[in-house]
Wavefront OBJ file of the C-alpha trace (Angstrom):
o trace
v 101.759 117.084 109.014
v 105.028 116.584 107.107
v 106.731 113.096 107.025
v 110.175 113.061 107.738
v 112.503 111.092 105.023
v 115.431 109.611 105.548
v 117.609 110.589 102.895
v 119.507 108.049 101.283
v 122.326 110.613 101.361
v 122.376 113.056 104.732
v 125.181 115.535 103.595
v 126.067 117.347 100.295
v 128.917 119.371 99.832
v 127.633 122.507 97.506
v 130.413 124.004 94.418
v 132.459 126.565 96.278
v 131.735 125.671 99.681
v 133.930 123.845 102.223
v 131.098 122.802 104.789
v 128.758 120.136 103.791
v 124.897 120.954 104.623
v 123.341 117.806 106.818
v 120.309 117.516 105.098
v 118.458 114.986 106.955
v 118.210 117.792 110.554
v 116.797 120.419 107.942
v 113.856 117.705 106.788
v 110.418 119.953 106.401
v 112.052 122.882 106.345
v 112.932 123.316 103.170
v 111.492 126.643 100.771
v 111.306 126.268 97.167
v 113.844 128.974 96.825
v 115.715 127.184 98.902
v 115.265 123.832 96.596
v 116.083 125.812 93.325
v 119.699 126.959 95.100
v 120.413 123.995 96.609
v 120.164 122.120 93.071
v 121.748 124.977 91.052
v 124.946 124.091 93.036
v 125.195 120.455 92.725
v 124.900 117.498 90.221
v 123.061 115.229 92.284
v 119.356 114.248 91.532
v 116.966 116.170 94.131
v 113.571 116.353 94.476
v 111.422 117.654 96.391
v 107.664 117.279 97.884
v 106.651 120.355 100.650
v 109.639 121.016 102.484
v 111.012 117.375 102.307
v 114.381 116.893 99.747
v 114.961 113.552 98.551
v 117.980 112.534 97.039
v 118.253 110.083 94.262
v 120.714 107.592 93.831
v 123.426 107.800 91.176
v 122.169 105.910 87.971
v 123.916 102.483 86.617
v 125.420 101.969 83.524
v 122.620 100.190 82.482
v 119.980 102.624 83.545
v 121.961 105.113 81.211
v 121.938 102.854 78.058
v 118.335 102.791 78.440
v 118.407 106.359 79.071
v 120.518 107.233 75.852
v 118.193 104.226 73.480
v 115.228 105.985 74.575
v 116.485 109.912 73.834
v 117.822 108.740 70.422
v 114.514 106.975 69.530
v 112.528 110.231 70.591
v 114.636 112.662 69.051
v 114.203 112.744 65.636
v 110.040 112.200 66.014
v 109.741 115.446 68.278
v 112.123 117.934 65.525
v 109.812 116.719 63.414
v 106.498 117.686 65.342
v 108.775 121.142 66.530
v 109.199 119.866 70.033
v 111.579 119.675 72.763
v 113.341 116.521 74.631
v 115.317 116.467 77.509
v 116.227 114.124 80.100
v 118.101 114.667 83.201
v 118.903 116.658 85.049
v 116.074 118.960 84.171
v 113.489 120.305 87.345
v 109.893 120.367 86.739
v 107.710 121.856 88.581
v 104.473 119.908 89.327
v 102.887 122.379 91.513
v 104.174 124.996 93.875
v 106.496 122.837 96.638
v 106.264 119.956 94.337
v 109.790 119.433 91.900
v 111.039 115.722 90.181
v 113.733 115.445 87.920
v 112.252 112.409 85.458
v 114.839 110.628 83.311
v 113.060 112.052 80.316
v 110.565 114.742 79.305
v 109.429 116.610 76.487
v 106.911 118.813 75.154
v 105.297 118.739 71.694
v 105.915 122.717 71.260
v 109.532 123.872 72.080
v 107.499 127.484 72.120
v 105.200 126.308 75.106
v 105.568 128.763 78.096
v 106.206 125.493 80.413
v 109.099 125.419 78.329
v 111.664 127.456 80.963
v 115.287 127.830 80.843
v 115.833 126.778 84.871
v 112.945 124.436 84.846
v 110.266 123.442 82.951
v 106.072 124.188 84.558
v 105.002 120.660 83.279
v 105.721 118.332 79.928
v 103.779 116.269 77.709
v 105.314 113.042 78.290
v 107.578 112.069 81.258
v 110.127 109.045 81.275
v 111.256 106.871 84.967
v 113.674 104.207 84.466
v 112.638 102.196 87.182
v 115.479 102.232 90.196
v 116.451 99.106 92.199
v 116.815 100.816 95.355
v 113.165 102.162 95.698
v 110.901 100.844 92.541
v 107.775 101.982 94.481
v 108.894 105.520 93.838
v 108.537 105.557 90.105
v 105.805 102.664 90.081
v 103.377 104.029 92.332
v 104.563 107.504 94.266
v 105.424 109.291 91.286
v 102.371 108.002 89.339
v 100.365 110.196 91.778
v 102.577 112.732 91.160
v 102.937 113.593 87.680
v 98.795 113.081 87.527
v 98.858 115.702 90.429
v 100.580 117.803 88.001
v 98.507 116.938 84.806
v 100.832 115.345 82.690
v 99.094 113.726 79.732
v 101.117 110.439 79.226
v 103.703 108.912 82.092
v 105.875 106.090 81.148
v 107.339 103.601 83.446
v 110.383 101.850 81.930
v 111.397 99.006 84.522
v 114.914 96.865 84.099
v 113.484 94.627 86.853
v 110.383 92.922 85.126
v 111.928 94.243 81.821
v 108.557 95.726 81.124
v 107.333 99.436 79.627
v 103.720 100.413 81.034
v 102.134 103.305 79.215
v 99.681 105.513 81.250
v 97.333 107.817 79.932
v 96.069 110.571 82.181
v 92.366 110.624 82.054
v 90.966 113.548 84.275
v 92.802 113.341 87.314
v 94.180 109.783 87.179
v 95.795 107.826 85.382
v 95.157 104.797 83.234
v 97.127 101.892 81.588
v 97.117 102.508 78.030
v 99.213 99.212 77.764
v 102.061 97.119 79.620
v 104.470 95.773 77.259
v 107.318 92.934 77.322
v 110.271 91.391 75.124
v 108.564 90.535 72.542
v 105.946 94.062 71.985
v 106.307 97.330 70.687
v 105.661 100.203 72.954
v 103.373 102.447 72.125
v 101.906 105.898 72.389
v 98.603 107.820 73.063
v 99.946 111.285 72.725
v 102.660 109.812 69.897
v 100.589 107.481 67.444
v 103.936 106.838 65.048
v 105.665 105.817 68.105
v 106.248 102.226 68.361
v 109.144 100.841 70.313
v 110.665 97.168 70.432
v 111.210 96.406 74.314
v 113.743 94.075 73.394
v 115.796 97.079 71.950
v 115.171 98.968 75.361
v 115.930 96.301 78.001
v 119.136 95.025 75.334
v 120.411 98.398 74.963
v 124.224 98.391 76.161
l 1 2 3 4 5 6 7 8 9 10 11 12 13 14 15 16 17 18 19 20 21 22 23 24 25 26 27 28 29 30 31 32 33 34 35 36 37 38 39 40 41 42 43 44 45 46 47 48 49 50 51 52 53 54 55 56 57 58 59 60 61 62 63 64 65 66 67 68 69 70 71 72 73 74 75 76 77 78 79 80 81 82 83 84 85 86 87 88 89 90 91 92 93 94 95 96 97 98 99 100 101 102 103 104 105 106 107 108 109 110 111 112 113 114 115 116 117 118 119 120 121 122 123 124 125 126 127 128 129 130 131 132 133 134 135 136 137 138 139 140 141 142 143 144 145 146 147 148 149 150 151 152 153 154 155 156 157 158 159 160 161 162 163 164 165 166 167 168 169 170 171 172 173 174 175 176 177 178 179 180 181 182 183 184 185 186 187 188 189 190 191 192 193 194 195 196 197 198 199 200 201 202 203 204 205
């Protein structure tokens, strides 16, 4: 049985188009094809979980200073290992009918096949900045997910209790690797020279 979601937004108005589409009556009904065109044509934040779209509220100023710390801190570690990092918008695929669009993702290969142009088929790592409108989505839905879709290490950056919580995926779940605060450095499983001051993170403007 599919659960119906109120969308925090019911109507999108597509590039090119004059009509809006009222998402909220088409709830459930929704094809992946149907989710790949719908996000081609906009640059709003969708995801989507079996037929239900869901979309995601425009991100703060601070959530993008985080955002930006984070991909600058990343970057340089991953060209060295040869991978890729991205942050959003970029779809991945968890599992057929199953699309999120985390604030930051990378692979430790740029050559890995999950590595597509459109979307990627899974990551390494995954980044949520924790939103104020909903933190149970990143904090405990979207825990479930990204284990669902096997993705080694998730990290849960959260403004609210200004606290990073590292999770290691260990067969199909995942486990706390470590919950940081002001005062710690952040670290990895899958990226032992990673070490991150949360002051820096939480003080980035």
């Amino acid at each position: 049985m599919v659960t119906k979601v109120h969308t925090p937004v019911m109507q999108l108005r597509l590039a090119g188009e004059s009509t809006e589409i009222d998402l909220d009556t088409l709830q459930g009904l929704w094809s992946d094809e149907q989710y790949l065109r719908l996000t081609a044509q906009t640059n709003r934040l969708i995801e989507f979980t079996d037929g239900v779209i869901e979309v995601l509220p425009m991100p703060t100023r601070h959530h993008q200073a985080i955002l930006g710390f984070l991909y600058v801190f990343f970057l340089p570690l991953i060209r060295q290992r040869g991978g890729a990092l991205f942050f959003a918008p970029l779809r991945v695929q968890l599992r057929p009918g199953k699309y999120r669009e985390p604030d930051l993702l990378l692979l430790l290969d740029q050559t890995d096949p999950r590595n597509q142009e459109a979307l990627w088929l899974g990551a390494d790592l995954v980044v949520e900045i924790v939103s104020p409108d909903n933190p149970e989505r990143d904090t405990q839905v979207k825990r479930v997910d990204y284990a669902e879709g096997g993705i080694p290490e998730y990290w849960i950056v959260n403004p609210i209790t200004e606290s990073i919580t590292v999770l290691r995926l260990e067969g199909a779940y995942y486990f706390e690797h470590g919950v940081f605060h002001r005062g710690d450095q952040a670290t990895s499983v899958l990226l032992p020279e990673v070490a991150i001051p949360v002051d820096a993170v939480f003080d980035a403007k």
